[in-house]
Residue frames as qw, qx, qy, qz and C-alpha x, y, z in Angstrom:
[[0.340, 0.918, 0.205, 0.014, 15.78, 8.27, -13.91],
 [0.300, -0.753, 0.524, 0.262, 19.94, 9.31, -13.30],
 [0.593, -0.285, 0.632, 0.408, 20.59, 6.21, -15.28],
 [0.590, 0.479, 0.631, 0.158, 18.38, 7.08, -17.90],
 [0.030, -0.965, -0.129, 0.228, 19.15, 10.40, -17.98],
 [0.257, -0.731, 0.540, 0.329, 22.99, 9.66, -18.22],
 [0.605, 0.380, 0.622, 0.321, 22.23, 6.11, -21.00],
 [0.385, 0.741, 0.542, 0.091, 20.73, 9.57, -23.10],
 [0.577, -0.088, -0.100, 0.806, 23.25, 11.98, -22.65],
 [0.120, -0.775, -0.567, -0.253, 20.86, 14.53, -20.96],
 [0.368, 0.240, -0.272, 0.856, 21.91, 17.61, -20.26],
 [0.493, -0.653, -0.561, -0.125, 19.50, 17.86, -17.21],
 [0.358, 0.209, -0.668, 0.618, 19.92, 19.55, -14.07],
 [0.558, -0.637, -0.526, -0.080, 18.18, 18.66, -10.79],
 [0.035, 0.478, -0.436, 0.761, 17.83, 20.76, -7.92],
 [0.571, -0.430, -0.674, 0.188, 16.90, 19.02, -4.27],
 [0.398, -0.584, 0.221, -0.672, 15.67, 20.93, -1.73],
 [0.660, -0.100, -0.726, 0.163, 16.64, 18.74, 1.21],
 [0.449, -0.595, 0.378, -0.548, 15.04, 19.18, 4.59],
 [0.168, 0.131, -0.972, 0.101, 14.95, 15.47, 5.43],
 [0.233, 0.218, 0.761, -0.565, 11.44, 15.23, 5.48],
 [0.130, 0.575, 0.784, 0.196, 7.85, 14.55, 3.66],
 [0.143, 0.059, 0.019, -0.988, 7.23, 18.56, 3.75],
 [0.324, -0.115, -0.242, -0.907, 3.90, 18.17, 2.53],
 [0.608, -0.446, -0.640, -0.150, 2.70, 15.86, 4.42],
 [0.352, -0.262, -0.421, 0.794, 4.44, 17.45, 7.51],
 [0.215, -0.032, 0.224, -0.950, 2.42, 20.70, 6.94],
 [0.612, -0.298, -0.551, -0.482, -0.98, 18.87, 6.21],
 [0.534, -0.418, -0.686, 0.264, -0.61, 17.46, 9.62],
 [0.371, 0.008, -0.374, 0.850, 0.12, 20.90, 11.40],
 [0.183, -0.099, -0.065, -0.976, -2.05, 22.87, 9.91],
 [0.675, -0.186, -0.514, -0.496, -4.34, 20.08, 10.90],
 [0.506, -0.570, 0.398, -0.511, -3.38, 19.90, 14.50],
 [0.984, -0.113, -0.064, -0.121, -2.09, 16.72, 14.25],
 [0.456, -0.713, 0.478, 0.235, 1.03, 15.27, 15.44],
 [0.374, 0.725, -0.522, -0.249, 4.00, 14.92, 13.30],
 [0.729, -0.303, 0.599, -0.135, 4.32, 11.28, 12.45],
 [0.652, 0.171, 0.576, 0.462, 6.87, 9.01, 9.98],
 [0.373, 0.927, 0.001, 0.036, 7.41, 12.60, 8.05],
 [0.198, -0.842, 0.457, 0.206, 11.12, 12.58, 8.85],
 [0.986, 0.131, 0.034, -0.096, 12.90, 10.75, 6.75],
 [0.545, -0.559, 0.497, 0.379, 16.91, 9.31, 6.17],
 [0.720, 0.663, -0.206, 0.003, 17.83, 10.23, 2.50],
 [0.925, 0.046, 0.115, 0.359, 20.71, 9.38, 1.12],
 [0.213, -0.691, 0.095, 0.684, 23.91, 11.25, 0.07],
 [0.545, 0.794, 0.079, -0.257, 22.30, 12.96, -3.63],
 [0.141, 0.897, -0.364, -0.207, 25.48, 14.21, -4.40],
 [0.223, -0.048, 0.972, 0.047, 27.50, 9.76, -4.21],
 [0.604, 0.406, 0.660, -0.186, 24.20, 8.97, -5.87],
 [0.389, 0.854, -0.003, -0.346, 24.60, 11.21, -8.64],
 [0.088, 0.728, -0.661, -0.161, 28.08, 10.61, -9.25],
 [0.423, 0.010, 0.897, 0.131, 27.56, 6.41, -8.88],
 [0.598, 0.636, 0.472, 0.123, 25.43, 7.36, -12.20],
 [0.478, 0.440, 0.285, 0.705, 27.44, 9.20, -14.40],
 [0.027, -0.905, -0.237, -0.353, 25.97, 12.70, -13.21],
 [0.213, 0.187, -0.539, 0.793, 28.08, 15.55, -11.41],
 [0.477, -0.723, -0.496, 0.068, 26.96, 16.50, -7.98],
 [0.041, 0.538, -0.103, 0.836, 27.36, 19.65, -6.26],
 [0.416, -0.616, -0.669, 0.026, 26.27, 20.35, -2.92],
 [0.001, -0.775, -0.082, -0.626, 25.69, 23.76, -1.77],
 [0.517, -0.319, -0.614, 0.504, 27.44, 24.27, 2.23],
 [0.083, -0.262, -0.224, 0.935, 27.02, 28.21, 2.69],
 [0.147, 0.750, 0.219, -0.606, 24.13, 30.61, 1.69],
 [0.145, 0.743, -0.371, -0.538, 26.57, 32.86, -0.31],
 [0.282, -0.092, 0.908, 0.295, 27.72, 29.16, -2.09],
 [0.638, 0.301, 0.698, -0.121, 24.30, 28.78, -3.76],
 [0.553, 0.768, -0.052, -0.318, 24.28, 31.06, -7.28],
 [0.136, 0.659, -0.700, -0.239, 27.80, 29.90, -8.13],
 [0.556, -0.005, 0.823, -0.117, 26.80, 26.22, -7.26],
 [0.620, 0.580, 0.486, -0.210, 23.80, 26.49, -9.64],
 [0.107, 0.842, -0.456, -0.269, 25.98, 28.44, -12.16],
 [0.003, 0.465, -0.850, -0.249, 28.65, 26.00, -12.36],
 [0.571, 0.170, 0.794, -0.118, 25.71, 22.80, -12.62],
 [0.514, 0.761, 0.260, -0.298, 23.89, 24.85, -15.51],
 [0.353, 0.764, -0.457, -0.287, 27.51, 24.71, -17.29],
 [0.496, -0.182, 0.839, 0.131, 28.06, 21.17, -17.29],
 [0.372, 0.399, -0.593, -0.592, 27.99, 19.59, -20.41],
 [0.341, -0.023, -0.939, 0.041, 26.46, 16.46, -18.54],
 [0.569, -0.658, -0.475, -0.132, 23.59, 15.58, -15.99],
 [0.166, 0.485, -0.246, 0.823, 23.64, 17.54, -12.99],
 [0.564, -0.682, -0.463, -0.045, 22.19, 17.38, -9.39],
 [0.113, 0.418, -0.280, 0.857, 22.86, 20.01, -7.00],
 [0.554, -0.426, -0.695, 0.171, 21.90, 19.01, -3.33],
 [0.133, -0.634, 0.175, -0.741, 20.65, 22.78, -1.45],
 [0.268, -0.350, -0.754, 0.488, 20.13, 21.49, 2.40],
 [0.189, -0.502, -0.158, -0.829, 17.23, 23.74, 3.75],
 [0.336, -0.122, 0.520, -0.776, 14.99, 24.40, 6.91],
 [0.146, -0.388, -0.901, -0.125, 12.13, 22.45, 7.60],
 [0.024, -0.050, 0.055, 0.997, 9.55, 25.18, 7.27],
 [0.343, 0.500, 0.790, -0.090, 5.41, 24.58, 7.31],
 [0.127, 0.361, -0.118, -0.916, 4.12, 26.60, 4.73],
 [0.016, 0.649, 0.033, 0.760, 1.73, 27.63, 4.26],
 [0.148, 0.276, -0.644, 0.698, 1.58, 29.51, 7.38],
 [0.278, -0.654, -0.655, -0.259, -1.54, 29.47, 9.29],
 [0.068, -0.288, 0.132, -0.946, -3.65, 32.03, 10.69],
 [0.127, 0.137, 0.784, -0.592, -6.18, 32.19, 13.12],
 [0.074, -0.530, -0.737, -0.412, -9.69, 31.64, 11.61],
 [0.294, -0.103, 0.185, -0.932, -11.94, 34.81, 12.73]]
C-alpha cells in the first residue's frame, strides 16, 4: 500500500502506534486469564520503510515531540508515516465482576 500510495501521488498520512505487539489479541488473552503468548512481535523500522517507498517518515522520540511531528507530516506535499512508539497498555481495563 506505500508503493501504491506513492505510484498515485497520495497525499496520505499514516500514523503507527507502535508497542511491538498484537494489542488486541494481548488484551483478549488477559482479560481472559490467559497467558500472553506469540503477541510480541519484531516490526520493522516504519520510518527506512517509508522512505525505501518514496514516503517521508518521522518518528516521534519525546512526548512534547508529538504535535509538531504530526504538524510537520500533515504539511508534506507527499505520503507520510509518522512512527509514535507507545506503552503496551490492556485496555480495556477490567474490573471485578460483582
Amino acid at each position: 500500500e506505500l508503493l501504491t500510495a506513492t505510484r498515485h501521488g497520495l497525499k496520505v498520512t499514516v500514523v503507527v502506534f507502535n508497542n511491538g505487539a498484537l494489542q488486541m489479541e494481548r488484551d483478549k488473552m488477559v482479560v481472559s486469564g490467559l497467558q500472553e503468548l506469540g503477541v510480541d512481535v519484531t516490526n520493522p523500522d516504519f520510518v527506512r520503510l517509508a522512505e525505501a517507498c518514496g514516503w517521508r517518515g518521522f518518528r516521534v522520540e519525546r512526548e512534547e515531540d508529538l504535535e509538531p511531528v504530526l504538524r510537520q507530516a500533515l504539511a508534506e506535499p507527499a505520503p507520510a508515516l509518522v512512527d509514535v512508539p507507545t506503552a503496551s497498555v490492556v485496555y480495556p481495563e477490567t474490573k471485578p465482576v460483582d
